[in-house]
MARBA-971698 format. One record per residue (C-alpha): x, y, z; residue in three letters. Coordinates in steps of 0.02 Angstrom, whole numbers, plus 32768, in hexadecimal, padded with zeros to 4 digits. Layout:
XYZala...
***
This chain:
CF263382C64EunkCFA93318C6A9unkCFCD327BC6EEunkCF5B3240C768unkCF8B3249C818unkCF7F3192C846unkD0193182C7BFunkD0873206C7DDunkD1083217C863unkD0E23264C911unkD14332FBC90CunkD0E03347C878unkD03532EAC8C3unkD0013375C930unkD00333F7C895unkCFB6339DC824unkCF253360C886unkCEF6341FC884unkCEA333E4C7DAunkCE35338BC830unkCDE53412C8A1unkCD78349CC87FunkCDB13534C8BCunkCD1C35D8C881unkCD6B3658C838unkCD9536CDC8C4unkCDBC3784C859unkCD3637F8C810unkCD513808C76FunkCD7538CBC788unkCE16389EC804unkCE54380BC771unkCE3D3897C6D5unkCE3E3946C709unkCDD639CBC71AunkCDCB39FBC66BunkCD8A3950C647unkCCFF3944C6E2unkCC6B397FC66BunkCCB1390CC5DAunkCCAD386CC64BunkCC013882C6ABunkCB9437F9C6B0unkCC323791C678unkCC56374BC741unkCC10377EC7EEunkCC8E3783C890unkCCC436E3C8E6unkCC30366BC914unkCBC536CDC8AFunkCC06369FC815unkCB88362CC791unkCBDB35C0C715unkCB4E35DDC6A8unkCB853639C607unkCB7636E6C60AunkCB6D3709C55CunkCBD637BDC56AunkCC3B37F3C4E8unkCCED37CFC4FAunkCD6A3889C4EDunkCE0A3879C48CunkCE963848C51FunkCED938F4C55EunkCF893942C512unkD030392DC56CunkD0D33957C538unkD14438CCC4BDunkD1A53838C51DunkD1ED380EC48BunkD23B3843C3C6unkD1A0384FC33EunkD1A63799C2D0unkD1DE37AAC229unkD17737F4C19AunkD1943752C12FunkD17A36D5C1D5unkD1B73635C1E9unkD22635FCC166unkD1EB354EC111unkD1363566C16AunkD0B83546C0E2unkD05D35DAC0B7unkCFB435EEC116unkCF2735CFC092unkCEC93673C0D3unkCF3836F8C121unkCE903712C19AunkCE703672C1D2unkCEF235EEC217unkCE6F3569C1F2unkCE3C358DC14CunkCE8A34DCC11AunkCE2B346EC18AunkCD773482C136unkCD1B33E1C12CunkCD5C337EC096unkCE0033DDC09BunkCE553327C0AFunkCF14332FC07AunkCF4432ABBFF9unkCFB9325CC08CunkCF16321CC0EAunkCE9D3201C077unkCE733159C088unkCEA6314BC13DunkCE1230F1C1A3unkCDBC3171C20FunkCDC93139C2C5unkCDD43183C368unkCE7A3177C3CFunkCE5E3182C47FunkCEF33169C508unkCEC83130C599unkCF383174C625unkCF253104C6ABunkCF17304BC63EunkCFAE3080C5D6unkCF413030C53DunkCEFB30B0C49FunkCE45307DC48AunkCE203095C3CBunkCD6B30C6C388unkCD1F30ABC307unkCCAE3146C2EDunkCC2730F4C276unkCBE9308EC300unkCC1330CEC3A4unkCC813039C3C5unkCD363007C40CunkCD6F2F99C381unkCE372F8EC3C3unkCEA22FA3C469unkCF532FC1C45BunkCFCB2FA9C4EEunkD03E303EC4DDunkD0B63086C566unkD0A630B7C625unkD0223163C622unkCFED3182C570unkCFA53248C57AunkCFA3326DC4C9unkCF923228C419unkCFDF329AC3A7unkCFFC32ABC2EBunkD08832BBC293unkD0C33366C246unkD0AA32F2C178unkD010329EC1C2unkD05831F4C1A8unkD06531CFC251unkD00431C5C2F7unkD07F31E8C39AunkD03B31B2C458unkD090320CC4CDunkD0CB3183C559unkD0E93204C5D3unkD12F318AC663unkD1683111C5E5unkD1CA3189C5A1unkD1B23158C4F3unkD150318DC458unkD0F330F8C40DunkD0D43101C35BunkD02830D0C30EunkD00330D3C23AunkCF653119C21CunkCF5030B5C18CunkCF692FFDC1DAunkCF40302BC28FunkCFD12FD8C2C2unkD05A300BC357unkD1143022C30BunkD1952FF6C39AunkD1A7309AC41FunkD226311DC405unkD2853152C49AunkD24731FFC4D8unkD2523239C591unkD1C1327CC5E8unkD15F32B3C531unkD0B032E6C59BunkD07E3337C4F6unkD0B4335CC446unkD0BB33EAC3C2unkD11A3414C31DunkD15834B6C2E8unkD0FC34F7C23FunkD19C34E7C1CEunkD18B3417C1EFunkD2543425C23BunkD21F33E9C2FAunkD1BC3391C364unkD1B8340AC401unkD1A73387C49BunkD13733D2C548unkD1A83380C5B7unkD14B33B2C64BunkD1A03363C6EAunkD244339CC6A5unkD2033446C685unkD250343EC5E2unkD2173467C529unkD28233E7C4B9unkD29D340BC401unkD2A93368C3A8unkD2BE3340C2F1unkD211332CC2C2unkD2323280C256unkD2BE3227C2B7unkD29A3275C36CunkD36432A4C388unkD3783332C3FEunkD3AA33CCC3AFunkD38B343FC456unkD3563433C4FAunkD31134EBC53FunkD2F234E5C5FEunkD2573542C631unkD22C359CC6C7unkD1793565C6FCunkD13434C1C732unkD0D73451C6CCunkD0ED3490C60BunkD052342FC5A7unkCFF4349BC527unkD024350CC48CunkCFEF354BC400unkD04B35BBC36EunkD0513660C329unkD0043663C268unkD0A536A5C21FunkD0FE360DC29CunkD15A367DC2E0unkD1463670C39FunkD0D235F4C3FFunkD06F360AC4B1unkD099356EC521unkD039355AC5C2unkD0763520C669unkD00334C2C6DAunkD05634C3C783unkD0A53565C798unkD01C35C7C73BunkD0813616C6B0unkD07C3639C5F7unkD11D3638C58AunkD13B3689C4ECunkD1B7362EC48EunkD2243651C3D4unkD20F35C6C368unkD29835E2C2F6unkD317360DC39CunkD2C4357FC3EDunkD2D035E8C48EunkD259363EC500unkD25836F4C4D4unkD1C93727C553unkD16C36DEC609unkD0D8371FC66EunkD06836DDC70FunkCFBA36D0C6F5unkCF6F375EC765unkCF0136E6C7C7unkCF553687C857unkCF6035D8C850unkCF2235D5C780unkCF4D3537C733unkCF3E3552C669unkCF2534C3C5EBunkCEFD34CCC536unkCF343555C4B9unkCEE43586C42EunkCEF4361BC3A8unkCE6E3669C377unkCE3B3656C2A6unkCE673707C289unkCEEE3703C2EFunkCEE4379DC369unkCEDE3741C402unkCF023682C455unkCEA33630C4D2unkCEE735E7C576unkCE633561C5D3unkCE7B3577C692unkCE3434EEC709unkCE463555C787unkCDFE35FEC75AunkCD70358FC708unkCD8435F8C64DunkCDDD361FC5D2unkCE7436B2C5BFunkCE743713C534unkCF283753C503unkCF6D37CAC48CunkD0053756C44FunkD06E37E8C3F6unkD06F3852C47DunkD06C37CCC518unkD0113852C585unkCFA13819C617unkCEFB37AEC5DDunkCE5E37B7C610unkCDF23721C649unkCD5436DEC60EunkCCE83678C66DunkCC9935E0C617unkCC893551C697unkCCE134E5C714unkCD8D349AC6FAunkCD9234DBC641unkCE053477C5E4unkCDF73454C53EunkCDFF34CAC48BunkCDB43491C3EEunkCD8534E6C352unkCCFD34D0C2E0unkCD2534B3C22AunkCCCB354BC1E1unkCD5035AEC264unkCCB435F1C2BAunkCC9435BCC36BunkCD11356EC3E1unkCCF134D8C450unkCD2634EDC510unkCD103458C55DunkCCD33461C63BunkCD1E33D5C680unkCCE633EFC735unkCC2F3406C709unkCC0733A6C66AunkCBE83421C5DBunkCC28347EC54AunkCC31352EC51CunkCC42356EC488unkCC933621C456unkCC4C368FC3BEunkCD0036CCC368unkCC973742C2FDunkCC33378AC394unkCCB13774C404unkCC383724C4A0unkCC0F3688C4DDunkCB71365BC477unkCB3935A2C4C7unkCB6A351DC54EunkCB3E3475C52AunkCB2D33F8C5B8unkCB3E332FC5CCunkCAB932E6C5E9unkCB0A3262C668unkCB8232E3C6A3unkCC4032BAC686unkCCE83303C66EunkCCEF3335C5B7unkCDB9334DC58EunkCE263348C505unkCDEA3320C445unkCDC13368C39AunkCD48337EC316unkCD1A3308C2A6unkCD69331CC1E7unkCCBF3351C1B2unkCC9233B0C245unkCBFE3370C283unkCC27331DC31DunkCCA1335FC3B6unkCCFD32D2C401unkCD3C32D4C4BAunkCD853257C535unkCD323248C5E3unkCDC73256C637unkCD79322CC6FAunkCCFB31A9C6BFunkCD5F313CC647unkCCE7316AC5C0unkCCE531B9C501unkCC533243C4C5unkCC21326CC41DunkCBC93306C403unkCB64334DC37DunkCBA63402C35BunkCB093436C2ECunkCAA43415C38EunkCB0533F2C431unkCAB83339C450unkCB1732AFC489unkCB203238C409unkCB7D31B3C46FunkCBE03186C4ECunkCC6130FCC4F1unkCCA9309CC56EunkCD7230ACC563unkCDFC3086C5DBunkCE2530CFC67BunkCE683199C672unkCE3E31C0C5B9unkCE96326BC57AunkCED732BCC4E7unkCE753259C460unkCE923262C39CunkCDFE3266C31AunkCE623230C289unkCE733251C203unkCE4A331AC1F5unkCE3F33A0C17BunkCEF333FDC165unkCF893402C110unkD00A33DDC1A8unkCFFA33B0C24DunkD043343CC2E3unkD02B33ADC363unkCFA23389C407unkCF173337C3DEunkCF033381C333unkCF333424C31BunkCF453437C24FunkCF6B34D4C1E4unk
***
C-alpha cells in the first residue's frame, strides 16, 4: 500500500484515496477472460452487485497464451544468482529450520513500521508484546532485509532515507540518504538494491551494500510498489498502483523490456508473488478485490481471481503449498491450493480489521500481518486459522518483517528469500 492520504500532498490525494473506497467489481468474468474461458471461471464471480466475496473454491485455468513482448532469458539465467536448491520450487530453501549461518542466533522479533508515527514497533513473538520503539524517519512503509541478511532496511519514504537496523543488537545505524525508497528489493545475483521510487515513477538500481546509484530507469505508470523475480532472475514483474499497470523488466539490462494495463478499469495492483513451481505470478488488486494470475514468460493478458475485498497481501507457506492472500477491506484471509490450483479456505478476524503486509514465521506456524487501518498487529495460527493475538502498535502499520526467516539471501519486501 501507500502513504496515507492525510500525509501525502494534495495533488496525488484525490487518487490515492481511491484505496479507501469500495468500488464491486463491475465485469462478468466472461467480458474480463474470454469466451473460451466462460465455462472455466463459473461460479468464480457473479455480475456487478451480485458479486459474493465468499470463496468460490473453482479451480483456477492456466492464464491464456499471447504472443512474446520480449527475447526468451538465458538458458544459464542470471549470472552470480545462486543456484535454486530445487529447479521446481523457488522456495525449496525456506523450510522451517533452513536458518542460514548469517542469522542464526539473531533474536526473533517482529518489525512493524508504523506509517503514520514514523516509529518501528518491535515484537517480541514469545509473548505477544512490544518490547522497543524506534524513532526512524518521516513514513516508514517497509522493513526490509538485506540481500546477506545482515541487515534490516526501513524504507523512510518521505524522509527520504533508509534507516539501518542490526538484527542482532536491535539497534538503528545512522540513515542513509535515499529519495522517495516506498519499497525495496534486490536482484538474485546480490549486485543491487532495486529502489520502488514511487512518486518519481522511477525504478533505481543501487549498489546493494553502499546504496550509490548505478542507474536510474524512468517508468511509465504511476505508483511502482511491488515485484517479484523470475527463478532463473532473469526478468521481474513490478506493479503499479496508480495507473493500473504491470511492467516486465531485464535484470541484467536493468531496463524495462515489456508494459501492459490491467484489463479492468480503474485496477490498482499490490503485491507480487511467483508461484513455487514457477509457471505463473500473482498480482493482488484492491480494486478488482482478487488476485491476477499471469503467465510471466509470455506477458499475455491474466485472468482474475476473486478472493475478497481490497486483496493485498501474498504470503507463502513454508511447505510451498498454500498461499496467504490477505482481504484488507473485509477482515479475512484466503488461502490458494498451488497443487489444486483453487482457493481452498478463507479465514476471518474475529474483531474484523485490515490484515496487510507480513510473513510467516521461521517455523511456519504463525502468519503475521499489520492492521494497517486500526493501528494494530495479528498473529495467526496457519495449522488452524485462529487469531492468536493481536497487538496494539502505532498509528498506519505496513510492510512488517518476521525476522529472522528460512533462506539463503534476501530478494527484498518484507521477506522474500530464495
Amino acid at each position: 500500500m501507500t502513504p496515507m492520504p492525510e500525509q501525502i500532498s494534495p495533488s496525488r490525494r484525490f487518487r490515492v484515496n481511491l484505496l479507501y473506497v469500495y468500488r464491486p467489481f463491475t465485469r462478468r468474468a466472461g467480458a474480463l477472460l474470454g469466451g473460451a474461458l466462460l465455462v472455466a471461471l463459473a461460479g468464480c464471480g457473479t455480475p456487478s452487485g451480485e458479486r459474493s466475496t465468499k470463496d468460490s473454491g473453482h479451480i483456477m485455468p492456466p492464464p491464456p497464451a499471447a504472443r512474446r513482448t520480449a527475447a526468451p532469458a538465458p538458458k544459464d539465467g542470471l549470472p552470480g544468482m545462486p543456484p535454486l536448491l530445487d529447479p521446481k520450487d523457488v522456495y525449496a530453501a525456506d523450510r522451517p529450520g533452513m536458518l542460514s549461518p548469517v542469522v542464526r542466533g539473531f533474536p526473533t522479533r517482529i518489525y512493524v513500521p508504523n506509517t503514520n508515527s514514523n516509529t518501528v514497533s518491535v515484537i517480541d513473538p514469545a509473548t505477544f508484546r512490544v518490547t522497543e520503539t524506534i524513532q526512524v524517519g518521516t513514513q516508514p512503509q517497509h522493513v526490509v532485509p538485506s540481500w546477506d541478511l545482515k541487515t534490516l532496511w526501513v524504507n523512510n519514504d518521505l524522509g527520504n532515507s533508509l534507516t539501518p537496523i542490526d538484527p542482532k543488537t536491535g539497534k538503528a545505524g545512522r540513515p542513509v540518504d535515499v529519495h522517495d525508497p516506498y519499497n525495496l528489493y534486490f536482484t538474485p545475483d546480490g549486485k543491487y538494491a532495486v529502489v520502488m521510487a514511487s512518486r518519481d515513477r522511477e525504478l533505481v538500481f543501487r549498489d546493494a551494500h553502499s546504496m550509490q546509484i548505478k542507474k536510474t530507469v524512468p517508468v511509465d505508470c504511476a505508483g511502482v510498489n511491488h515485484a517479484d523475480f523470475s527463478p532463473d532472475g532473469t526478468y521481474f514483474i513490478v506493479s503499479c498502483e496508480f495507473s493500473g499497470d504491470l511492467l516486465k523488466v531485464d535484470t541484467a539490462r536493468m531496463a524495462v523490456v515489456a508494459q501492459q494495463k490491467l484489463p479492468l478499469g480503474g485496477a490498482m495492483p499490490q503485491d507480487v508473488k511467483i508461484a513455487p513451481d514457477g509457471s505463473a505470478f500473482y498480482v493482488a488488486d484492491m480494486a478488482a478485490d482478487g488476485v491476477w494470475v499471469l503467465d510471466g514468460g509470455k506477458f499475455g493478458k491474466p485472468v482474475l481471481m476473486p478472493t475478497g475485498k481490497g486483496a493485498h497481501g501474498l504470503y507463502v507457506s513454508r511447505d510451498s503449498k498454500v498461499m496467504y492472500i490477505t482481504n484488507r477491506g473485509e477482515g479475512t484471509i484466503s488461502l490458494f491450493d498451488f497443487g489444486q490450483r483453487r482457493l481452498s479456505k478463507k479465514w476471518r478476524l474475529p474483531d474484523g480489521g485490515s490484515p496487510d503486509m507480513g510473513g510467516v514465521s521461521a517455523d511456519g506456524k504463525v502468519l503475521w500481518l499489520s492492521g494497517r487501518y486500526n493501528s494494530e498487529v495479528y498473529a495467526i495460527d496457519t495449522g488452524t486459522g485462529a487469531q492468536l493475538a493481536k497487538i496494539p502498535v502505532g498509528s498506519g502499520p505496513h510492510g512488517l518483517a518476521v525476522y529472522p526467516q528460512p533462506g539463503r539471501y534476501s530478494l527484498g519486501h518484507t521477506g522474500v528469500f530464495r
